[in-house]
C-alpha positions as CSV (number, residue, x, y, z in Angstrom):
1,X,-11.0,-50.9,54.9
2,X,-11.4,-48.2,57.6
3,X,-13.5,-48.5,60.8
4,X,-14.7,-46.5,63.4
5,X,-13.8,-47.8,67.4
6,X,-14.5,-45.9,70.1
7,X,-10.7,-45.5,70.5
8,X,-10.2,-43.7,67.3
9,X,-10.4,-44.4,63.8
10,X,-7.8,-47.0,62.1
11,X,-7.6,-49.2,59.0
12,X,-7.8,-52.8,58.9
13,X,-4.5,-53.7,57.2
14,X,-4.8,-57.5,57.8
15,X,-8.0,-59.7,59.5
16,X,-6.9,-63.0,59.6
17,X,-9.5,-65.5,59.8
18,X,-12.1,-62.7,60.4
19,X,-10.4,-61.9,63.9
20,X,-11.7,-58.2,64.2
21,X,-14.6,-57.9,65.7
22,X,-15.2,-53.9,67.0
23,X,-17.6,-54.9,70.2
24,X,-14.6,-56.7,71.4
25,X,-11.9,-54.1,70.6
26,X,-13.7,-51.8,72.2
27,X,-14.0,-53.9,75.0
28,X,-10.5,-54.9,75.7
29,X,-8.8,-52.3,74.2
30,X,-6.5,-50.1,77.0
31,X,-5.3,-46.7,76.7
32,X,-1.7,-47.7,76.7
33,X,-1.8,-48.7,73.1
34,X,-2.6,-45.2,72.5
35,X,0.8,-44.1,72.0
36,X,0.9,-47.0,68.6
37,X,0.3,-46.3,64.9
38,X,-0.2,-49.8,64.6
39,X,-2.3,-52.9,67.2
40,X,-1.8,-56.3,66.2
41,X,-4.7,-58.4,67.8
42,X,-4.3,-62.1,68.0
43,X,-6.3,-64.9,69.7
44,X,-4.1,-67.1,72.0
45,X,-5.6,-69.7,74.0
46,X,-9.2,-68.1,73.1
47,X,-8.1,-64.6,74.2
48,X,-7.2,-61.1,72.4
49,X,-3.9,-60.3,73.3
50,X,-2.9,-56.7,71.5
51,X,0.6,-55.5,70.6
52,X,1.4,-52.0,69.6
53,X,4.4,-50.6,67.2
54,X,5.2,-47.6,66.1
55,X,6.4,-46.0,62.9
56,X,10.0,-47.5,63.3
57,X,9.1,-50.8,64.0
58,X,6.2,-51.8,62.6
59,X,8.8,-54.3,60.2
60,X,8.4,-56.2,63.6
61,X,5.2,-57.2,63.0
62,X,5.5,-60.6,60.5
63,X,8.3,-61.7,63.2
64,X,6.2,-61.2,66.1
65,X,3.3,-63.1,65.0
66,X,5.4,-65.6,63.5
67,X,7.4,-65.8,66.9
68,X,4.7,-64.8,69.4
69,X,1.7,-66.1,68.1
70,X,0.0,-69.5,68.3
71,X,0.6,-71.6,64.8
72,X,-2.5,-70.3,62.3
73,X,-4.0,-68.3,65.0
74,X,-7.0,-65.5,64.5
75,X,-5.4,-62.4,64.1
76,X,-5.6,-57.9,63.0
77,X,-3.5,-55.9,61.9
78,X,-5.0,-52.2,62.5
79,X,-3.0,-49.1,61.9
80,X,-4.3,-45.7,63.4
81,X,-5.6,-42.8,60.9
């Protein structure tokens, strides 16, 4: 599924527990993560933390949330189009 942010246009690859919510990305999203094909959003300790990868490491991804992430956690998976 695409959506529209006001940070560009991505795909929703994975909304776990209905985390993605596009008020909120907008909100707390920061220019930094520009430079990533791919923001993983997760809710730890009721806040959105983001994570970008790129290209080469987006295989990262299952281990960082696995690793990273509180247990069964809210989380996105958006990649930029």
């Amino acid at each position: 599924m695409m959506v529209e942010t006001k940070h560009g246009n991505f795909e929703i690859i994975k909304d776990y527990k209905e985390a993605f919510e596009v008020e909120v990305f907008n909100e707390k999203y920061i220019d930094f993560l520009d430079k990533y094909t791919f923001i993983v959003g997760d809710y730890s300790a009721d806040m959105l933390r983001f994570k970008g990868f790129t290209e080469s490491n987006y295989q990262e991804i299952p281990d960082y949330l696995m690793e990273s992430c509180t247990p069964n956690a809210p989380y996105f998976v958006l990649k930029r189009k």
